[in-house]
CHARMM internal coordinates of N, CA and C (Angstrom, degrees):
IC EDIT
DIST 1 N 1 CA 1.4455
DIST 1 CA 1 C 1.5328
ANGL 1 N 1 CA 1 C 108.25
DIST 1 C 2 N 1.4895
ANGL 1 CA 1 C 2 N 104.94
DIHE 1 N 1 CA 1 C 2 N 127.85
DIST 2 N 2 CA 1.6955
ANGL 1 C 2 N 2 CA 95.03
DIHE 1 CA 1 C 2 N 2 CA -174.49
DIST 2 CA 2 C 1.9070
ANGL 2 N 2 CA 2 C 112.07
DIHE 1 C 2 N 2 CA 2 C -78.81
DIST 2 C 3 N 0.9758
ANGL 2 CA 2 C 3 N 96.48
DIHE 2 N 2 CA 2 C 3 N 174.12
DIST 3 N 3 CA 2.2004
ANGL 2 C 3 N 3 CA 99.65
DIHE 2 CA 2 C 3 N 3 CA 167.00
DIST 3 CA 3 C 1.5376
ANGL 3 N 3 CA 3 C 116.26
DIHE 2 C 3 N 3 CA 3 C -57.46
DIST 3 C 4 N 1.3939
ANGL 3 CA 3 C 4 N 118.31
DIHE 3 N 3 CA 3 C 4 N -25.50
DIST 4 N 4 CA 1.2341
ANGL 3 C 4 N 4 CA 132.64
DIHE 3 CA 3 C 4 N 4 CA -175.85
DIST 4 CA 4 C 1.7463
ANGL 4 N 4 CA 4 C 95.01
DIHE 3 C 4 N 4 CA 4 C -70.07
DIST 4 C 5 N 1.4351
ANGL 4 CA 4 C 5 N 99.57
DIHE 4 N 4 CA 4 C 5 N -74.18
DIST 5 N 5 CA 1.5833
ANGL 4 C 5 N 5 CA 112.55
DIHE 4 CA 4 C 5 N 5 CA -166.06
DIST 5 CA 5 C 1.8814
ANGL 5 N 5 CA 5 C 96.13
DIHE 4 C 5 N 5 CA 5 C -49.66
DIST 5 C 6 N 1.4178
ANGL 5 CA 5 C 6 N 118.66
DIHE 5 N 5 CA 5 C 6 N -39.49
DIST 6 N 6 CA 1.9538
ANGL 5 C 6 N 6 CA 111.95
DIHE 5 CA 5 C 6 N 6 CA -149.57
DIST 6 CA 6 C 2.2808
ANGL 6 N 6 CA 6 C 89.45
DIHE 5 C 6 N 6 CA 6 C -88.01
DIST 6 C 7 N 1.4843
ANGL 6 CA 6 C 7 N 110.57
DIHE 6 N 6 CA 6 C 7 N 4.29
DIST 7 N 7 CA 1.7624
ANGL 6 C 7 N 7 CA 106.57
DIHE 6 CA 6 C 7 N 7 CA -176.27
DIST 7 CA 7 C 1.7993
ANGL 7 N 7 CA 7 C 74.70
DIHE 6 C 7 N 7 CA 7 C -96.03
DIST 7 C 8 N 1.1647
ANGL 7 CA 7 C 8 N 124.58
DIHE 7 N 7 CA 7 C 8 N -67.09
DIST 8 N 8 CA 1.2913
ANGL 7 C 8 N 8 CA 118.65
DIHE 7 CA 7 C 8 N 8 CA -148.37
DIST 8 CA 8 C 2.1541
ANGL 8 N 8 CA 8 C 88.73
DIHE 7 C 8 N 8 CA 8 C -54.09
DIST 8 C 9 N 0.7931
ANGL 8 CA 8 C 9 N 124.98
DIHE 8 N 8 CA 8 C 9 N -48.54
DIST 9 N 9 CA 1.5005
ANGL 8 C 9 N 9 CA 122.76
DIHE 8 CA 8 C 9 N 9 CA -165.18
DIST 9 CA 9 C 1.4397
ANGL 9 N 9 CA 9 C 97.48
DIHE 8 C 9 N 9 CA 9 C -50.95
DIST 9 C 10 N 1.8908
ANGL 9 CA 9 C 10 N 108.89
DIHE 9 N 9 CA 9 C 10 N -60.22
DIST 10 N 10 CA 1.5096
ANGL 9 C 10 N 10 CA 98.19
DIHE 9 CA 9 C 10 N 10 CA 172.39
DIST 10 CA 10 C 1.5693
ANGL 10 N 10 CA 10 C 135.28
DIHE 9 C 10 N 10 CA 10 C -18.03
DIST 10 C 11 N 1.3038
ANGL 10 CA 10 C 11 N 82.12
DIHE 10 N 10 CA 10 C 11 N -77.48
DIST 11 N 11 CA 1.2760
ANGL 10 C 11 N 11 CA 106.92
DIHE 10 CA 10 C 11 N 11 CA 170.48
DIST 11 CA 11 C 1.4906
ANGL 11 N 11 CA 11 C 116.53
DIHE 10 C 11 N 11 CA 11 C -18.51
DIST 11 C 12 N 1.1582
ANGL 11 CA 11 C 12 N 115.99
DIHE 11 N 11 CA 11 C 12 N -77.59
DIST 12 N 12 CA 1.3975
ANGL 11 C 12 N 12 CA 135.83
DIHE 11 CA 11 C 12 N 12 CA -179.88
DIST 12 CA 12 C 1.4174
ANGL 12 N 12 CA 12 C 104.03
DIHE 11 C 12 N 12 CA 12 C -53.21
DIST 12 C 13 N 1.6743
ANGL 12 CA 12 C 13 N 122.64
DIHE 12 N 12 CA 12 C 13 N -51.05
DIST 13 N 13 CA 1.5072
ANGL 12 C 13 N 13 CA 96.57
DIHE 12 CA 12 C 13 N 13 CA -173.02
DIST 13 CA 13 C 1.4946
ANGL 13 N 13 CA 13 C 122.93
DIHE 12 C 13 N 13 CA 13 C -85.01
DIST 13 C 14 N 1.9082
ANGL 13 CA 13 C 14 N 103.47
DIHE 13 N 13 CA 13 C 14 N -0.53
DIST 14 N 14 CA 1.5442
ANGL 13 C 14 N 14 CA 100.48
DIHE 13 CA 13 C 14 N 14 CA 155.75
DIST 14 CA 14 C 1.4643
ANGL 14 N 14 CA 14 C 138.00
DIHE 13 C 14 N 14 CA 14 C -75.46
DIST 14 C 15 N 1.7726
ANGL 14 CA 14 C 15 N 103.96
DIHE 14 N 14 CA 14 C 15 N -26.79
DIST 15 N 15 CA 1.0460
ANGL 14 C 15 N 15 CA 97.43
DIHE 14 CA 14 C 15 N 15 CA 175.09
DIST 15 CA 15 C 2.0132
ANGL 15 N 15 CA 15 C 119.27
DIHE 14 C 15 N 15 CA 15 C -82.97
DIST 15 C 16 N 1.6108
ANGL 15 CA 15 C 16 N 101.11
DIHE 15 N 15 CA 15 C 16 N -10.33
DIST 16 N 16 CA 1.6636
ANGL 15 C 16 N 16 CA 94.87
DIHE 15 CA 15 C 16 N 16 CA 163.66
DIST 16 CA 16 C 1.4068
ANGL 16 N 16 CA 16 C 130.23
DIHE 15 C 16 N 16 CA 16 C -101.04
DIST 16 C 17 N 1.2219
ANGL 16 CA 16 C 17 N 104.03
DIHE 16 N 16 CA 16 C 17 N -3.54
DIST 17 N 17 CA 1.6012
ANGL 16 C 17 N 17 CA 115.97
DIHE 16 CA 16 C 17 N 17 CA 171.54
DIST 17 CA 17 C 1.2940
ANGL 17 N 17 CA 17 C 101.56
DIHE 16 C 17 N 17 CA 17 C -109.56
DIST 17 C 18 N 1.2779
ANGL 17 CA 17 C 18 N 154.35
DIHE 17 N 17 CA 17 C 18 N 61.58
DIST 18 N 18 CA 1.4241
ANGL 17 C 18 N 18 CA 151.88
DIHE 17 CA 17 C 18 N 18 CA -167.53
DIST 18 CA 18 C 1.5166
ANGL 18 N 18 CA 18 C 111.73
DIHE 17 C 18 N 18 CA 18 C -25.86
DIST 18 C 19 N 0.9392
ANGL 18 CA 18 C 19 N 127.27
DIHE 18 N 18 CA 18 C 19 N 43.08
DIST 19 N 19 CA 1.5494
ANGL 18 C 19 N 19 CA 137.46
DIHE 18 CA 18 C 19 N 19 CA -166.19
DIST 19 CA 19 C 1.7191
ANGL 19 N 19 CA 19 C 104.90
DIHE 18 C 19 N 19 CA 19 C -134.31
DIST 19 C 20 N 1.1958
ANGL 19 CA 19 C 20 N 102.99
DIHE 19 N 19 CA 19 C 20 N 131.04
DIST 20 N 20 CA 2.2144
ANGL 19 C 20 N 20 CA 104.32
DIHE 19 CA 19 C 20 N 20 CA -169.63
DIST 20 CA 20 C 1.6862
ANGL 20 N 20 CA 20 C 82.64
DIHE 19 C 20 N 20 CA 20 C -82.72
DIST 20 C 21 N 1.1839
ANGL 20 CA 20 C 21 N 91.18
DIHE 20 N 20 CA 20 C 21 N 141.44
DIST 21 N 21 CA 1.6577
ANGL 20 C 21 N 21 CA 127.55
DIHE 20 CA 20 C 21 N 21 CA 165.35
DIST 21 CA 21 C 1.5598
ANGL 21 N 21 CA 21 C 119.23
DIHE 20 C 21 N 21 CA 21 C -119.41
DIST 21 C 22 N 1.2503
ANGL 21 CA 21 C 22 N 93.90
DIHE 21 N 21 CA 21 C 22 N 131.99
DIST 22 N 22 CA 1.5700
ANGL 21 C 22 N 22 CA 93.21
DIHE 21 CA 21 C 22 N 22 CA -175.16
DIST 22 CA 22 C 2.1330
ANGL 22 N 22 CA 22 C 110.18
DIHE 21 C 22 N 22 CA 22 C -119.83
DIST 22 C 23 N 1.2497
ANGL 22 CA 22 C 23 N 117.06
DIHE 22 N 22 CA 22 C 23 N 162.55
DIST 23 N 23 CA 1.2840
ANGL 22 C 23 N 23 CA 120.53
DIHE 22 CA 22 C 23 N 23 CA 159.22
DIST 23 CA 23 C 1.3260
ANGL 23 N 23 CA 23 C 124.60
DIHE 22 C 23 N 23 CA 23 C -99.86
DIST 23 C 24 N 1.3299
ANGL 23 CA 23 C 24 N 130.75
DIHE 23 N 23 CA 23 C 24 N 136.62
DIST 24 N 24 CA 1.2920
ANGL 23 C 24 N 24 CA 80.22
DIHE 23 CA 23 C 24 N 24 CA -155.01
DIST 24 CA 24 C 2.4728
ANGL 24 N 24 CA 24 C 67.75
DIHE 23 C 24 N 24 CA 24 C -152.83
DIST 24 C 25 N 0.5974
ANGL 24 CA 24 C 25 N 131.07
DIHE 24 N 24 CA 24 C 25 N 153.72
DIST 25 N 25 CA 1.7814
ANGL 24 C 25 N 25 CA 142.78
DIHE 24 CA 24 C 25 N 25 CA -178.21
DIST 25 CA 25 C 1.3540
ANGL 25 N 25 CA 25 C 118.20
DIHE 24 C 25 N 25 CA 25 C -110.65
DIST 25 C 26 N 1.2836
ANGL 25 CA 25 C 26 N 95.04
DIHE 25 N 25 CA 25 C 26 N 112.80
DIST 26 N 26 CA 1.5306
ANGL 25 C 26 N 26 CA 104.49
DIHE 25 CA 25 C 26 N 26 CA -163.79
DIST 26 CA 26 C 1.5129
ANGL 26 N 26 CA 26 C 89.01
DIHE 25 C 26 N 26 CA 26 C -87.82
DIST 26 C 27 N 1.8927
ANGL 26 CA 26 C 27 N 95.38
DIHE 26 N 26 CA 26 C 27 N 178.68
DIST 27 N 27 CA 1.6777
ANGL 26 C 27 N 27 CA 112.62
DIHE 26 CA 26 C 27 N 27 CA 175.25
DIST 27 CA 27 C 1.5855
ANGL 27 N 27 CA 27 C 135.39
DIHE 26 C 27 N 27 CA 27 C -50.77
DIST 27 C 28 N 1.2785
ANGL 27 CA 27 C 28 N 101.50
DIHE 27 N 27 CA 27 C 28 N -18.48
DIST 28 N 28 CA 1.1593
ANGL 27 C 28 N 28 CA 114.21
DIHE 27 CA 27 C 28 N 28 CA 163.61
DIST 28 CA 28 C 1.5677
ANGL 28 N 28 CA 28 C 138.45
DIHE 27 C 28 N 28 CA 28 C -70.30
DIST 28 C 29 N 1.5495
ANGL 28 CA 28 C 29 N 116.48
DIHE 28 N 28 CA 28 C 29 N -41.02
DIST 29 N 29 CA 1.2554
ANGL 28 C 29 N 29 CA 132.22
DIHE 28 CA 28 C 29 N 29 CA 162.96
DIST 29 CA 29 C 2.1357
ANGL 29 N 29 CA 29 C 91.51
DIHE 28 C 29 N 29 CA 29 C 148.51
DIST 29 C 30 N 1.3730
ANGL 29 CA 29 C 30 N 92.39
DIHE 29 N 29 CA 29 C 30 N -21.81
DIST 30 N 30 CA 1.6527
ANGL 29 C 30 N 30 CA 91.06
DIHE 29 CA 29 C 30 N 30 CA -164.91
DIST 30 CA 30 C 1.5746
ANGL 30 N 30 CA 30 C 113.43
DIHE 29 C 30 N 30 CA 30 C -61.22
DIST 30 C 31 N 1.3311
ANGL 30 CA 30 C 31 N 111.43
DIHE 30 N 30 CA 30 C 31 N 139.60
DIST 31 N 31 CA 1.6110
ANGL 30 C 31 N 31 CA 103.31
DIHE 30 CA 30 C 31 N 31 CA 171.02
DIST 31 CA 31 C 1.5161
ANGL 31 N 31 CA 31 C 110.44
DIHE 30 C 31 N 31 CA 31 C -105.49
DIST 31 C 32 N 1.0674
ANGL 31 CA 31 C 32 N 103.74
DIHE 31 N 31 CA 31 C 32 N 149.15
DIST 32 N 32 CA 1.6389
ANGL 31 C 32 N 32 CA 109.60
DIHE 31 CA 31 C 32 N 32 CA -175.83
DIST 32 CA 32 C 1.7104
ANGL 32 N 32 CA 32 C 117.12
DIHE 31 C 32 N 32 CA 32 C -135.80
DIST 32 C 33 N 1.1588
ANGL 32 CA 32 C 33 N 119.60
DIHE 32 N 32 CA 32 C 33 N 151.82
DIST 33 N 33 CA 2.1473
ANGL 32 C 33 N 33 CA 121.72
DIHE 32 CA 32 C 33 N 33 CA 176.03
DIST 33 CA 33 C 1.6226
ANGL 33 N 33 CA 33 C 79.17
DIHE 32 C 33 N 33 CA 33 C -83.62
DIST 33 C 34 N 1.5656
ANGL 33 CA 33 C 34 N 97.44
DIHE 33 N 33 CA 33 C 34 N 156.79
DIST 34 N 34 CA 1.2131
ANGL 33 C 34 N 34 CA 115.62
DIHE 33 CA 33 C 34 N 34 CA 164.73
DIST 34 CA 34 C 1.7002
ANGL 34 N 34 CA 34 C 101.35
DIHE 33 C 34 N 34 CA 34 C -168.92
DIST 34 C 35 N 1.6052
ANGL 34 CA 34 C 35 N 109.59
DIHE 34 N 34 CA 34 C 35 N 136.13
DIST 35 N 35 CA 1.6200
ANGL 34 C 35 N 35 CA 90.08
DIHE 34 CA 34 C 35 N 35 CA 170.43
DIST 35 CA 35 C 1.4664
ANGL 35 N 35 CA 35 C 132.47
DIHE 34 C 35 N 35 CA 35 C -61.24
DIST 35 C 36 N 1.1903
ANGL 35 CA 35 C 36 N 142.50
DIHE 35 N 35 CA 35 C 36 N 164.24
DIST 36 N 36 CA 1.1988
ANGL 35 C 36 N 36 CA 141.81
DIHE 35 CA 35 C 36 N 36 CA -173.73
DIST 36 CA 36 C 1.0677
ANGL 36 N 36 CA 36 C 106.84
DIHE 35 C 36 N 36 CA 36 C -54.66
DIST 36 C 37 N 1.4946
ANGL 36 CA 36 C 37 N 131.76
DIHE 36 N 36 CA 36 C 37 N 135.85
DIST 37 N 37 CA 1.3035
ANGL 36 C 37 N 37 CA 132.28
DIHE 36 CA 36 C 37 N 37 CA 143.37
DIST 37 CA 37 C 1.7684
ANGL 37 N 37 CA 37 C 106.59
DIHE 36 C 37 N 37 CA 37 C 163.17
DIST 37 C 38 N 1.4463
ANGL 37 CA 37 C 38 N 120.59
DIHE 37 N 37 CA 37 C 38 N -149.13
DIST 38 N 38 CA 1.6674
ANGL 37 C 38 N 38 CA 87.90
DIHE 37 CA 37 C 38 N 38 CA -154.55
DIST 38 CA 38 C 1.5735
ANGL 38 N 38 CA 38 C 129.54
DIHE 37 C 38 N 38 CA 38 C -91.22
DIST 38 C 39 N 1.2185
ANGL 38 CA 38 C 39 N 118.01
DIHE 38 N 38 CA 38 C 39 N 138.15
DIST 39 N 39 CA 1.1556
ANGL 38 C 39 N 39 CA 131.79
DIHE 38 CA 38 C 39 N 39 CA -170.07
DIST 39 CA 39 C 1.6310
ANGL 39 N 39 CA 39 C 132.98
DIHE 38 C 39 N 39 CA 39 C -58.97
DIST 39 C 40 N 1.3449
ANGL 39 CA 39 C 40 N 98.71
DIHE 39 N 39 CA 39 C 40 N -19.35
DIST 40 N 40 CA 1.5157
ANGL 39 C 40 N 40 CA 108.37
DIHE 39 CA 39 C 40 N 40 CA 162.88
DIST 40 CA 40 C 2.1607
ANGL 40 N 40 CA 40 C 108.97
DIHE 39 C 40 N 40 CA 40 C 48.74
DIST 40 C 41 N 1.2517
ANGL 40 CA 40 C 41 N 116.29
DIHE 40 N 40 CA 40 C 41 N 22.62
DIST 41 N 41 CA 1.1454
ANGL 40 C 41 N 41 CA 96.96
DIHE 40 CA 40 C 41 N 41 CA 177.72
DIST 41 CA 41 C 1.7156
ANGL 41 N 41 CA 41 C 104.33
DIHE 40 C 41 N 41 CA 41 C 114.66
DIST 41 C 42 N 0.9963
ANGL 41 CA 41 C 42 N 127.25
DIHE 41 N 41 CA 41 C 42 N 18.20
DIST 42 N 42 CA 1.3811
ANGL 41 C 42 N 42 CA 138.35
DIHE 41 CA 41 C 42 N 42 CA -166.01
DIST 42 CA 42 C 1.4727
ANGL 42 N 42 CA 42 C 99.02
DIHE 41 C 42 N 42 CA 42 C -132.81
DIST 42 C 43 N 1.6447
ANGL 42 CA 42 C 43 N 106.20
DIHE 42 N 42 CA 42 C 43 N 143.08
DIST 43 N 43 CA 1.6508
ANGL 42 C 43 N 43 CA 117.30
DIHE 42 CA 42 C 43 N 43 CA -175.59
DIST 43 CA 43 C 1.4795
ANGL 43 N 43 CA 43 C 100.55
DIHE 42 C 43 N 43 CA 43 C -104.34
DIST 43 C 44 N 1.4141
ANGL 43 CA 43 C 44 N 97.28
DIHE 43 N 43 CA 43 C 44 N 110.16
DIST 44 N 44 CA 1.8424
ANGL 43 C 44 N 44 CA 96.14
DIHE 43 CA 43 C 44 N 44 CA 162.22
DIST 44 CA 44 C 1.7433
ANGL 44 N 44 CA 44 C 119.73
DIHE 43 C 44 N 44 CA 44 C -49.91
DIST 44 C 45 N 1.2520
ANGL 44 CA 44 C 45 N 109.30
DIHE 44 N 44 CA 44 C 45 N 129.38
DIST 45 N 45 CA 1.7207
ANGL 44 C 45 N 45 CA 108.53
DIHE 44 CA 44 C 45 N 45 CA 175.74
DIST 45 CA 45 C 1.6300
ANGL 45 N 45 CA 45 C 89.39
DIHE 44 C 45 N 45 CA 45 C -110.04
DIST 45 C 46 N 1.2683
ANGL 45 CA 45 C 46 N 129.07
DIHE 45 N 45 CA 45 C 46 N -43.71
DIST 46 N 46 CA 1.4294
ANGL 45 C 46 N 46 CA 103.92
DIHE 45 CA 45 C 46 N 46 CA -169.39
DIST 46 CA 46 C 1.3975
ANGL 46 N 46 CA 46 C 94.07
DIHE 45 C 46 N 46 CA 46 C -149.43
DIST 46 C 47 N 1.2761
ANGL 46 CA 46 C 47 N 131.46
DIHE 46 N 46 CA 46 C 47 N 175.71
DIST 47 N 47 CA 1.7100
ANGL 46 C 47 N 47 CA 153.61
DIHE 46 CA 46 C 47 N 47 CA -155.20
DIST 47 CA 47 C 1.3065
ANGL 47 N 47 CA 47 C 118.71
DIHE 46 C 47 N 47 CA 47 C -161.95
DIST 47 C 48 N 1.3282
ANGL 47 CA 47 C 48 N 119.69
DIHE 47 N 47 CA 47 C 48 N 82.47
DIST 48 N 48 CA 1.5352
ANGL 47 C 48 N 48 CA 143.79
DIHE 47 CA 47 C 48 N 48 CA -168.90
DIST 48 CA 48 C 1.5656
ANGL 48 N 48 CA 48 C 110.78
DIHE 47 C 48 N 48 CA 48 C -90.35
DIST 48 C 49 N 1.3140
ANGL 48 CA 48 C 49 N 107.70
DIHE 48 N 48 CA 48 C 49 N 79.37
DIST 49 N 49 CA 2.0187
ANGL 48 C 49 N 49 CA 117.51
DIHE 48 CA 48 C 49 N 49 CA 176.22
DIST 49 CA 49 C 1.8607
ANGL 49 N 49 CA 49 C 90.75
DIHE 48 C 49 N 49 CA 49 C -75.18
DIST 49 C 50 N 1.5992
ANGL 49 CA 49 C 50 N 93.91
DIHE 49 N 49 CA 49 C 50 N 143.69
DIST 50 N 50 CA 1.5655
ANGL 49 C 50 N 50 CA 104.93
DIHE 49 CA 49 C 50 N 50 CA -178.52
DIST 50 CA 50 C 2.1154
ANGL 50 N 50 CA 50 C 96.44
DIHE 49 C 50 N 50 CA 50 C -91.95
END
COOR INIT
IC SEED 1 N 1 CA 1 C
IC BUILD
């Protein structure tokens, strides 16, 4: 799944779970959704408020 396709998913599960979701690329190179909160070492790519 590219970064393009996992913001648009964000997106969507912030605006149906009223909860901000972020993307955010871990140490590896992989990007992953995760709900907001702490990042532990991970680069925010995008910040999805519902």
């Amino acid at each position: 799944m590219s970064a393009l396709q996992q913001i648009k998913l964000a997106q969507k599960l912030a605006t149906s779970r009223g909860e901000p979701h972020i993307v955010v690329q871990v140490a590896g190179g992989k990007t992953i959704v995760m709900r907001d909160g702490k990042l532990r070492g991970a680069v925010v790519l995008e910040r999805c408020l519902p």
